[in-house]
NUNUVO-599898 format. One record per residue (C-alpha): z negated, y negated, x negated; residue in three letters. Coordinates in steps of 0.2 Angstrom, whole numbers, padded with zeros to 4 digits. Each point is the difference from the previous one (the first is absolute). Layout:
<sites>
+-------+-------+-------+------+
:     Z :     Y :     X : type :
+-------+-------+-------+------+
:     Z :     Y :     X :  Ala :
...
+-------+-------+-------+------+
</sites>
This chain:
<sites>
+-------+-------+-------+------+
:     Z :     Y :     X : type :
+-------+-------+-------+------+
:  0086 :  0083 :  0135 :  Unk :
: -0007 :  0005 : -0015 :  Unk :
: -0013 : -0009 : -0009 :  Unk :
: -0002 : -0004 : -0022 :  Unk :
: -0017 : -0004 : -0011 :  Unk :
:  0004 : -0007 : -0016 :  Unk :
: -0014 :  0000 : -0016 :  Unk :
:  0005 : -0010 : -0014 :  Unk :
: -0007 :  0001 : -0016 :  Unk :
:  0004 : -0008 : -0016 :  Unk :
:  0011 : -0016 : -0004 :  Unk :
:  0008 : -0013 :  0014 :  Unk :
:  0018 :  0009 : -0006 :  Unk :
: -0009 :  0015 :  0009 :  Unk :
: -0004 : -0012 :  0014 :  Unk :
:  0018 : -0005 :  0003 :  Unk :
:  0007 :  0018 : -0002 :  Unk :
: -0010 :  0007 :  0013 :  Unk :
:  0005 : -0017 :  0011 :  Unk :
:  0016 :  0005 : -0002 :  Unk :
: -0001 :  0018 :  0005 :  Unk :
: -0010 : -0004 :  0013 :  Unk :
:  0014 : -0012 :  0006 :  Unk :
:  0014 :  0012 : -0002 :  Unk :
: -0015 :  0012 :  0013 :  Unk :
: -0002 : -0011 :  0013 :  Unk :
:  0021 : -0002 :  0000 :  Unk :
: -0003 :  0020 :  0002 :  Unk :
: -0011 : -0002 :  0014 :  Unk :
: -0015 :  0000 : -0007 :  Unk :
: -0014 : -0013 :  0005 :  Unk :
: -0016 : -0003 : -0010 :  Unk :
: -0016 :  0012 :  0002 :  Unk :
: -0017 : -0012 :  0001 :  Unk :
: -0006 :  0015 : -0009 :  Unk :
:  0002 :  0015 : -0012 :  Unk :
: -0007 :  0012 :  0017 :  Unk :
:  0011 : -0007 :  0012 :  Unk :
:  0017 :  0002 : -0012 :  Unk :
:  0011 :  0014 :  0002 :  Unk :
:  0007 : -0006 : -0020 :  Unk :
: -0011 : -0006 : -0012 :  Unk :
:  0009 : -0006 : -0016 :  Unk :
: -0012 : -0002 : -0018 :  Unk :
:  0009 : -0012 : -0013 :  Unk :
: -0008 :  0005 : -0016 :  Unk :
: -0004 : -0008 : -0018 :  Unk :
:  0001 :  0008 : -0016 :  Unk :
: -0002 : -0016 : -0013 :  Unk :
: -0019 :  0007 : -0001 :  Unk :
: -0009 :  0016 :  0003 :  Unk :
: -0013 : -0006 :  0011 :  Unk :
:  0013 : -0006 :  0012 :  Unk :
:  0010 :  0016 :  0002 :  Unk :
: -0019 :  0009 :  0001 :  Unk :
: -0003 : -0011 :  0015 :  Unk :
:  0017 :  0005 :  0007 :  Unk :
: -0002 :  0015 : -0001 :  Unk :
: -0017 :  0000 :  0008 :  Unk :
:  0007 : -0007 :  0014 :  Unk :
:  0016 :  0011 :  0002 :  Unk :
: -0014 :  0015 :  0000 :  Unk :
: -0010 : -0011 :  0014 :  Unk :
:  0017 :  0001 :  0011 :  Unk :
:  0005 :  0016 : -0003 :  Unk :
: -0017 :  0009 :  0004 :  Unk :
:  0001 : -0010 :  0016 :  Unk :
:  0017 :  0004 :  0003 :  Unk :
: -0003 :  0018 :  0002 :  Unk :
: -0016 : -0004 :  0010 :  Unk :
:  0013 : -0006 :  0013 :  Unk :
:  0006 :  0006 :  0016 :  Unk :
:  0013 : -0013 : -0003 :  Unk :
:  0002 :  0000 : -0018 :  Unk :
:  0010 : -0015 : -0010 :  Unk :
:  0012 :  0001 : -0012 :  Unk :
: -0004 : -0005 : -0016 :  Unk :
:  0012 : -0010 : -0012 :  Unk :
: -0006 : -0006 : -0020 :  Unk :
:  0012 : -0012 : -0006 :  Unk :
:  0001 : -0011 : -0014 :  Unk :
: -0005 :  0001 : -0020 :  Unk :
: -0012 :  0017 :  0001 :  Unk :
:  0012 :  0009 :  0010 :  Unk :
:  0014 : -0006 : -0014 :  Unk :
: -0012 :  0005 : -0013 :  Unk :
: -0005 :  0017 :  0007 :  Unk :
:  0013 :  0004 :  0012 :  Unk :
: -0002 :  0019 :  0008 :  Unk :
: -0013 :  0002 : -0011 :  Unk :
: -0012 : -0011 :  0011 :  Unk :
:  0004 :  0012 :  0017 :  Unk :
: -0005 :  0016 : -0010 :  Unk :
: -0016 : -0010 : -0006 :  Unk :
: -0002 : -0005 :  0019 :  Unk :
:  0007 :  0009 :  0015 :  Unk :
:  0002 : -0008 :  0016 :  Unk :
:  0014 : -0013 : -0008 :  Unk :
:  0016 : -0001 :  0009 :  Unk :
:  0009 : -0009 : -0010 :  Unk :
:  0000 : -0009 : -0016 :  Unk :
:  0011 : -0016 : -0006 :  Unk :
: -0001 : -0008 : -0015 :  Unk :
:  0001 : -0018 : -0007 :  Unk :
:  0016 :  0004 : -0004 :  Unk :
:  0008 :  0006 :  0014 :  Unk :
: -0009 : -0013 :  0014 :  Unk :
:  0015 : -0010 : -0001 :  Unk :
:  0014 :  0013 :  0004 :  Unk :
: -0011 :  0007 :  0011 :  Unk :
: -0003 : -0017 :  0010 :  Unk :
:  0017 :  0001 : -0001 :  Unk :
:  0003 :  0016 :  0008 :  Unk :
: -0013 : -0005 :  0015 :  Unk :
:  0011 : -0014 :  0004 :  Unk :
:  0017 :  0007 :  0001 :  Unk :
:  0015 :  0000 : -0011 :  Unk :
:  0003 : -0019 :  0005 :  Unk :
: -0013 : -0006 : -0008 :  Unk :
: -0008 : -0006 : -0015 :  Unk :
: -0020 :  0004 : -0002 :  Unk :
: -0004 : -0019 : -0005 :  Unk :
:  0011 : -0008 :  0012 :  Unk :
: -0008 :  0011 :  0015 :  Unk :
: -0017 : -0009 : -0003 :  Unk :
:  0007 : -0015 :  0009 :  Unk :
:  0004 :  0006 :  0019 :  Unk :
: -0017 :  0011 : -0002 :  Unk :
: -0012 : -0012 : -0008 :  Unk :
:  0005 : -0014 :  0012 :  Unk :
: -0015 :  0007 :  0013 :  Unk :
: -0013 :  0000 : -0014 :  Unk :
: -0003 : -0018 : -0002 :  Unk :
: -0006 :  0000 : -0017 :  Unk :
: -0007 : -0018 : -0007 :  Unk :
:  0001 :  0008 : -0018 :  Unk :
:  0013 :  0013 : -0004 :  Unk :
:  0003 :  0011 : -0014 :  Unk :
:  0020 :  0000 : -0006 :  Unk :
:  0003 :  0009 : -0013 :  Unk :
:  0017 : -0006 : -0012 :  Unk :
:  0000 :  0014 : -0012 :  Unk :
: -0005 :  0019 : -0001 :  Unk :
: -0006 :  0011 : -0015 :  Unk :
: -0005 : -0005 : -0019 :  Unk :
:  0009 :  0000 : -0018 :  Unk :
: -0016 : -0003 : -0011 :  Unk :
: -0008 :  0016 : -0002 :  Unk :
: -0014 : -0006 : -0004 :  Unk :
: -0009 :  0016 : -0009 :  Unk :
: -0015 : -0001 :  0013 :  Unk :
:  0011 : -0003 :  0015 :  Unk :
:  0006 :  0015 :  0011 :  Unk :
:  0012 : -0013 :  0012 :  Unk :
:  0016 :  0001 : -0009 :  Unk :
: -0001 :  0018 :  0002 :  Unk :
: -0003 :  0002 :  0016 :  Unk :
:  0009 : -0016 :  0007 :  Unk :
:  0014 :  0003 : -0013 :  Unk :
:  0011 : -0013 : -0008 :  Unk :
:  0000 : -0020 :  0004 :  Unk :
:  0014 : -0006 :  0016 :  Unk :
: -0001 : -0016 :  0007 :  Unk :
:  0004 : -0003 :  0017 :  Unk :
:  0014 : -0012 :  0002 :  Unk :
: -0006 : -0018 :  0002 :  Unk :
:  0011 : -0001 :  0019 :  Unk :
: -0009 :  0013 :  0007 :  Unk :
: -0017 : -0005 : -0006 :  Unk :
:  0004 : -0018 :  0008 :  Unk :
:  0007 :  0010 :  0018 :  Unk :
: -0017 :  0008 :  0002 :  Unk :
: -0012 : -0014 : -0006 :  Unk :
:  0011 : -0011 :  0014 :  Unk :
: -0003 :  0014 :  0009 :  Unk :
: -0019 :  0000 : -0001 :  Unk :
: -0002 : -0020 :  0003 :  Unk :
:  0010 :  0001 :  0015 :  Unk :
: -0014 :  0012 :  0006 :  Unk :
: -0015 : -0011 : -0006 :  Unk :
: -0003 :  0005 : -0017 :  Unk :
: -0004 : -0019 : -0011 :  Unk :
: -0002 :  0010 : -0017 :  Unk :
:  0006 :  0015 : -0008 :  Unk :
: -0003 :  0009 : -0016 :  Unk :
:  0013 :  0006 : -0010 :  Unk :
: -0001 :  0017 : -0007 :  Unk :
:  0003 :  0008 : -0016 :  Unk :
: -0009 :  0013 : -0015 :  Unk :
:  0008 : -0015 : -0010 :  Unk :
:  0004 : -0013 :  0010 :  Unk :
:  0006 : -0013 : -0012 :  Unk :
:  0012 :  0013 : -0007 :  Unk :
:  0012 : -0003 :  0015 :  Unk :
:  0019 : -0002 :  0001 :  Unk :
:  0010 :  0006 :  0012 :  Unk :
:  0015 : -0002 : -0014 :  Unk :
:  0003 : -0019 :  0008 :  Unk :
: -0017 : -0007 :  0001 :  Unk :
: -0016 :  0001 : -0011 :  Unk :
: -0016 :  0000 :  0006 :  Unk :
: -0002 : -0021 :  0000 :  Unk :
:  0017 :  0000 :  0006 :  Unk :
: -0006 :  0013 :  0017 :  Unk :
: -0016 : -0013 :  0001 :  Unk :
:  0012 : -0016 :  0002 :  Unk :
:  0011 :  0011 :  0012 :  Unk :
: -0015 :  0004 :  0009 :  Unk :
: -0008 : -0017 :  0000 :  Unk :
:  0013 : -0007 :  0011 :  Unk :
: -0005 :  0010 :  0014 :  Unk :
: -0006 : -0010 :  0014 :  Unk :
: -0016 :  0001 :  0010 :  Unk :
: -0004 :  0011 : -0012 :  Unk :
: -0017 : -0009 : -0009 :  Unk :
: -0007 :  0009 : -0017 :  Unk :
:  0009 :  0014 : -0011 :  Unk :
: -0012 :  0014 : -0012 :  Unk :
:  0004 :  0009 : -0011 :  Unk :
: -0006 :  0016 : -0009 :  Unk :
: -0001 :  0010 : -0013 :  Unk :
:  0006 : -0012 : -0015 :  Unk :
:  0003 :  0008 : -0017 :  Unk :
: -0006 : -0011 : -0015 :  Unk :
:  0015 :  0004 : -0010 :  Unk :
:  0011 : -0011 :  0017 :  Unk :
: -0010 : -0014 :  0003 :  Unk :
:  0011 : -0011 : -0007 :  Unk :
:  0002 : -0019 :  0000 :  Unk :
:  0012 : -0001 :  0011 :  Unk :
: -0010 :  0010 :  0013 :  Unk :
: -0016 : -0008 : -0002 :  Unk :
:  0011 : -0017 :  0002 :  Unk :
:  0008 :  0008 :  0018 :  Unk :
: -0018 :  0000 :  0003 :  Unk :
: -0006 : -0016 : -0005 :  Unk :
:  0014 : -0010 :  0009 :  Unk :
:  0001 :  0008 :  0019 :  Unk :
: -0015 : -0003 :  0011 :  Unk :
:  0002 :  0018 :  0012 :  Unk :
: -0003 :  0011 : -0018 :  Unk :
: -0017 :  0001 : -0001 :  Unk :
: -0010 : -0004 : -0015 :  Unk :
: -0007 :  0017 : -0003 :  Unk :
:  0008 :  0010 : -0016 :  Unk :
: -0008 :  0020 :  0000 :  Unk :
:  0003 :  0006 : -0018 :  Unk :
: -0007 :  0013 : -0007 :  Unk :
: -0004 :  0001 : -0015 :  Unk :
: -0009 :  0019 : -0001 :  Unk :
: -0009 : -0002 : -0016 :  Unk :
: -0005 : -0017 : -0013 :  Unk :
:  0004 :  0011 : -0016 :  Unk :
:  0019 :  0000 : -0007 :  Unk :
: -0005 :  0016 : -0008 :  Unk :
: -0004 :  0007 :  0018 :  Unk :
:  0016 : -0008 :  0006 :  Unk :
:  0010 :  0010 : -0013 :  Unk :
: -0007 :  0015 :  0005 :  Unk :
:  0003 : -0003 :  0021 :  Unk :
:  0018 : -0005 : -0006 :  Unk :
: -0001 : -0018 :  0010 :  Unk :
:  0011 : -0007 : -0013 :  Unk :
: -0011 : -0017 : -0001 :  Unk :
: -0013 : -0006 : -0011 :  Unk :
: -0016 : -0008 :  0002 :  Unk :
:  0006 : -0015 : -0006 :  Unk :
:  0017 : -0002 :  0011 :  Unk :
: -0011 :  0005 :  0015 :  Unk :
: -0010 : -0015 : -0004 :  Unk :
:  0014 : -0012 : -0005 :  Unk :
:  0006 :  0005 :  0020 :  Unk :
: -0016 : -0004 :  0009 :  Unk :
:  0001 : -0018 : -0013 :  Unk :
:  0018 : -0003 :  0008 :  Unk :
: -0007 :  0006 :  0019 :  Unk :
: -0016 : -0013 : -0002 :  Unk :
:  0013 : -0011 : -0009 :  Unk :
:  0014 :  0000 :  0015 :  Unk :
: -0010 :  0004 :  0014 :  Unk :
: -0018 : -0009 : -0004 :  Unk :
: -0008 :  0006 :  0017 :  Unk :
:  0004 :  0019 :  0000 :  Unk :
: -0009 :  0010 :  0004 :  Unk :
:  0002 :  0018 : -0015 :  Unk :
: -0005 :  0016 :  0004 :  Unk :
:  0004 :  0017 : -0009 :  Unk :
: -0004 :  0018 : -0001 :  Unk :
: -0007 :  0011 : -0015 :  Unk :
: -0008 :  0015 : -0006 :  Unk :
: -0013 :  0007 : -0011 :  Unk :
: -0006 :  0015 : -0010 :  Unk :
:  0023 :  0003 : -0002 :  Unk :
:  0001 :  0011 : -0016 :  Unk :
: -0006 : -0005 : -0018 :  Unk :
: -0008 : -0015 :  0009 :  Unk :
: -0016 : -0006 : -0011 :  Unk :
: -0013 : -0011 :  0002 :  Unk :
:  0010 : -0014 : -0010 :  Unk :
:  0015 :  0002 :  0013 :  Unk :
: -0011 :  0000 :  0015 :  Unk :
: -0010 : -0016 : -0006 :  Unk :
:  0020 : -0008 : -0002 :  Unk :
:  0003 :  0000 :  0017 :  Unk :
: -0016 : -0005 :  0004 :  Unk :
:  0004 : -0014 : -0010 :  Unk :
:  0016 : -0002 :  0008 :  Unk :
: -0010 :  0000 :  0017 :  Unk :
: -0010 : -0013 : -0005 :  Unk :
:  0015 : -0012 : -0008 :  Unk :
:  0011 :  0003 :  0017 :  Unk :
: -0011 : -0002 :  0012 :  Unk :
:  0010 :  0011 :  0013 :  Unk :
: -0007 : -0005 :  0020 :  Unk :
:  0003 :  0020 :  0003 :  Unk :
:  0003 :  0014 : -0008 :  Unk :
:  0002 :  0019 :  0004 :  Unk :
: -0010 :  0008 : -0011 :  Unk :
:  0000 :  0021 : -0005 :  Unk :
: -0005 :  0014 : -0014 :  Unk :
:  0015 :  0010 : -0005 :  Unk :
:  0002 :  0017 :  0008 :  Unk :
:  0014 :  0010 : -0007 :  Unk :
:  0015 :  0005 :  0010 :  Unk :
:  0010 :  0015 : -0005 :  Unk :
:  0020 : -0004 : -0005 :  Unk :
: -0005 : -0016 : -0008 :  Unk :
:  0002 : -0003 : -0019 :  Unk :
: -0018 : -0006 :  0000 :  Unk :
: -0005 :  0018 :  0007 :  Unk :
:  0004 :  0007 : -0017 :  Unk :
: -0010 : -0011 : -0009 :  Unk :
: -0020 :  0005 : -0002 :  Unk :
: -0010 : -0004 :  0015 :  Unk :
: -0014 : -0007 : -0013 :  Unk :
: -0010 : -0013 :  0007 :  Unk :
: -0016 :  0009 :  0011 :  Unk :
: -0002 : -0003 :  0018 :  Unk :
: -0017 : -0007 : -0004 :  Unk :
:  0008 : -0013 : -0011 :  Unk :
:  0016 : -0005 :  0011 :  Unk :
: -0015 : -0002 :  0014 :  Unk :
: -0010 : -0012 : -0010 :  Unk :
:  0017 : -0013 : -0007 :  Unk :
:  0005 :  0001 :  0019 :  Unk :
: -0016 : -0007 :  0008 :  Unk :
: -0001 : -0012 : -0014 :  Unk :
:  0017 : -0007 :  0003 :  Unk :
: -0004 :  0000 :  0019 :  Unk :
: -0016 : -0008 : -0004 :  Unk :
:  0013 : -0016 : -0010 :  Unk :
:  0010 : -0001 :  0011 :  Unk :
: -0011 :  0000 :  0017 :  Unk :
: -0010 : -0015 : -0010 :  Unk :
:  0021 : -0009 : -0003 :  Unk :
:  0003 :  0003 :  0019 :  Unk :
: -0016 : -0007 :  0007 :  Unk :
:  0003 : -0016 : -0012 :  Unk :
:  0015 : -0003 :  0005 :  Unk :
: -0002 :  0001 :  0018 :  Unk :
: -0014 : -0009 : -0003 :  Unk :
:  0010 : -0014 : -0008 :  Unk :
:  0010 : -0002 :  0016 :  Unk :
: -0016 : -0008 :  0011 :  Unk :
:  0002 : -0015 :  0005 :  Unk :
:  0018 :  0001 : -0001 :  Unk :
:  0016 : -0002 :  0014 :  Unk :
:  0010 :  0015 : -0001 :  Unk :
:  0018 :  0008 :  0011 :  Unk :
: -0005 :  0016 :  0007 :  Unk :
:  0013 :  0012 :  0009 :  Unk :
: -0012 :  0006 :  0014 :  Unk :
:  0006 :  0020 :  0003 :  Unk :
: -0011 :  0007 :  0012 :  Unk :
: -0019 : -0001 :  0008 :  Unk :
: -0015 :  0012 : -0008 :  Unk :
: -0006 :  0015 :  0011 :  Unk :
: -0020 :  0000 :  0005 :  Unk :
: -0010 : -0015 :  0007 :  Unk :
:  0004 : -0014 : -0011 :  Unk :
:  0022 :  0003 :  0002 :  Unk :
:  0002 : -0016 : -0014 :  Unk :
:  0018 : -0002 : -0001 :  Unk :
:  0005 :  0008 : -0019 :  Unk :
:  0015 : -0009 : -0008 :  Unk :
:  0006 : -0002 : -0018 :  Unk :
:  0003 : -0017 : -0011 :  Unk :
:  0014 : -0003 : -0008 :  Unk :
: -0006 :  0011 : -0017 :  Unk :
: -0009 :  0015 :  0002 :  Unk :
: -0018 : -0005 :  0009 :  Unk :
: -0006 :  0007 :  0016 :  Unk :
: -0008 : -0014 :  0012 :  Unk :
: -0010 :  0001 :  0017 :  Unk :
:  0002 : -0013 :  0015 :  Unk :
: -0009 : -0001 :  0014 :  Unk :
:  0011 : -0006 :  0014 :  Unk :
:  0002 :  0002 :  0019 :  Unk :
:  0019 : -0002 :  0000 :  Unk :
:  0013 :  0014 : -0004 :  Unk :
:  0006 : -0009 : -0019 :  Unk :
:  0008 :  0018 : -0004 :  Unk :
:  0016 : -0002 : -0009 :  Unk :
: -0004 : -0020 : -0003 :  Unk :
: -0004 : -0008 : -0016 :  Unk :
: -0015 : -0011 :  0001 :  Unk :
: -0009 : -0012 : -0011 :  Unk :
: -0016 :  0005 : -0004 :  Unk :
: -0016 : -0004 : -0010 :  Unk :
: -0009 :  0013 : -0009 :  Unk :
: -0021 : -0002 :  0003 :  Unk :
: -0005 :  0016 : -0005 :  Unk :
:  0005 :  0015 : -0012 :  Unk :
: -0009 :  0017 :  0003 :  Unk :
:  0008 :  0001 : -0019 :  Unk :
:  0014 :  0011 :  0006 :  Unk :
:  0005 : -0009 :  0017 :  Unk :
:  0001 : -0019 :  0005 :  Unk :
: -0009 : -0004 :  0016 :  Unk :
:  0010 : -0017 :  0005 :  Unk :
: -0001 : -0014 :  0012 :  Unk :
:  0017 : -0007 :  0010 :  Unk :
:  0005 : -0016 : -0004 :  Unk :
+-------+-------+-------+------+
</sites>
């Protein structure tokens, strides 16, 4: 039988694409290689959403093939996902030894393919992912992007918005809790953007609420411009969603919002995180943004820092801009020096560090629900679970608790982690 090794870079909807092509590989035969040596495939899911990420890629594509041809049983090597959309054939003159390359766009049909004429790429998740046993699973409810955003390569390379009809979404999440999964997060460039032409996205979380033995829903990636009232209210009133609302927010200056095309204001951004703290009191808010995008000055950067310091986000991913070629924002002047997008970065990092150690800090002392997912590797092996927002938490325990929800206190923070006590 032949064997596969999977690398993953880049966003969970990468994660759950190679889950499911891996899937569709073991239908096939295949069974999964401990290792990249041992595998007679090796499949790379690249990134393009920044530079660094396809440099790192690439890197490790280079690192295969060399060894590939070092071989006396050479692998085959595949590159799927949103690089290979973006530089399609181009990537196998830049670097020979790739077999085969499949774009973001074409993992589905190809999925597809794999599994026969009979069926369908989402639905043939269910039979194969039954032996995984995931406590947490991915699922994604919608492919591709409509916002073009002027900084964002996705809609290009994942092409235009489809959701994923609400029946099927329901199928595999049964599915997947039939198999042992307690929680899944549900999947989407814009999450909150969903609608299958019958239900919207609150309408999907209602559906999917009623599922039973099934014990806490995510969701990610809202777009401020969807998070509505009624969404934050679907929230609010059903204990499975979890309190935890990622929204990005990319930039704390309208003028830089203008320019990124994210059709929001600085002012509407912060009338949504009002209604969040508002509707949902113990939520935890986390978002994304950038530095250093075009035209930024010193006046815009100190807005979101502002903005930082008004939210008070538990998380945040946090990155300088980097162009990426097809984009509108590729055509504007790249102006901002490196040195200078350095400096704003580590100073936001430098905020929001401080934000995230106070309020892990604030949870001490406190009783807290935690989903425990799976043990740490190396001496200590604390089990490592999640609470019902977005915080990370640490128990020490004899007994296997994975997949159970436990009421825990926190007594420590290491600032970006709770150590807690069982209750």
């Amino acid at each position: 039988m032949p064997s596969v090794f999977f690398e993953t870079f880049g966003c969970q909807m990468n994660i759950a694409d190679s889950n499911m092509l891996a899937h569709a590989l073991y239908a096939k035969g295949y069974y999964a290689a401990d290792d990249s040596a041992s595998a007679d495939l090796i499949v790379v899911n690249t990134c393009s959403v920044r530079e660094h990420a396809e440099v790192r890629a690439k890197a490790r594509i280079v690192e295969y093939v060399n060894t590939k041809k070092k071989s006396a049983r050479p692998p085959e090597i595949w590159v799927i996902g949103c690089m290979a959309q973006r530089l399609g054939a181009y990537l196998q003159k830049e670097i020979s030894g790739i077999d085969r390359i499949i774009g973001a766009k074409e993992i589905v049909s190809f999925t597809q393919e794999l599994c026969g004429p009979t069926r369908n790429a989402e639905a043939a998740i269910h039979g194969e992912r039954k032996a995984t046993g995931l406590i947490s699973a991915f699922v994604p409810i919608m492919r591709g992007c409509n916002n073009f955003c002027s900084y964002c390569i996705v809609p290009y390379v994942r092409g235009k918005e489809t959701s994923i009809s609400a029946a099927e979404i329901e199928k595999d999440i049964i599915g997947l809790v039939e198999n042992g999964t307690k929680e899944v997060t549900l999947l989407g460039q814009n999450v909150n953007s969903y609608n299958d032409g019958t239900l919207d996205f609150s309408g999907l979380l209602k559906k999917i609420h009623s599922v039973p033995d099934l014990l806490r829903i995510r969701f990610t990636t809202s777009h401020p411009k969807d998070c509505t009232d009624d969404l934050l209210d679907t929230v609010a009133q059903r204990p499975k969603l979890c309190r935890h609302i990622h929204l990005p927010v990319q930039s704390g200056s309208t003028r830089i919002l203008d320019l990124m095309n994210r059709r929001y204001t600085r002012e509407t951004y912060l009338q949504r995180i009002e209604a969040i703290k508002d509707k949902i009191p113990d939520a935890d808010i986390s978002t994304d943004v950038m530095v250093g995008f075009p035209g930024e000055t010193d006046k815009d950067f100190e807005e979101t820092l502002s903005l930082f310091d008004q939210v008070r986000f538990t998380s945040a991913f946090m990155f300088a801009y980097s162009v990426r070629e097809g984009t509108e924002a590729a055509k504007m002047d790249d102006d901002v020096p490196v040195s200078i997008k350095k400096e704003r970065l580590n100073r936001l990092i430098s905020l929001q560090t401080a934000i995230t150690k106070e309020r892990y800090a604030a949870m001490v002392g406190k009783n807290m629900d935690v989903l425990f997912l799976e043990r740490q590797r190396g001496k200590q092996k604390l089990w490592i679970g999640q609470n019902n927002g977005c915080k990370r938490a640490l128990l020490a325990c004899n007994d296997n608790v994975a997949g159970m929800i436990l009421q825990v206190r926190a007594i420590h923070s290491s600032g970006m982690t709770l150590v807690t006590e069982r209750i």
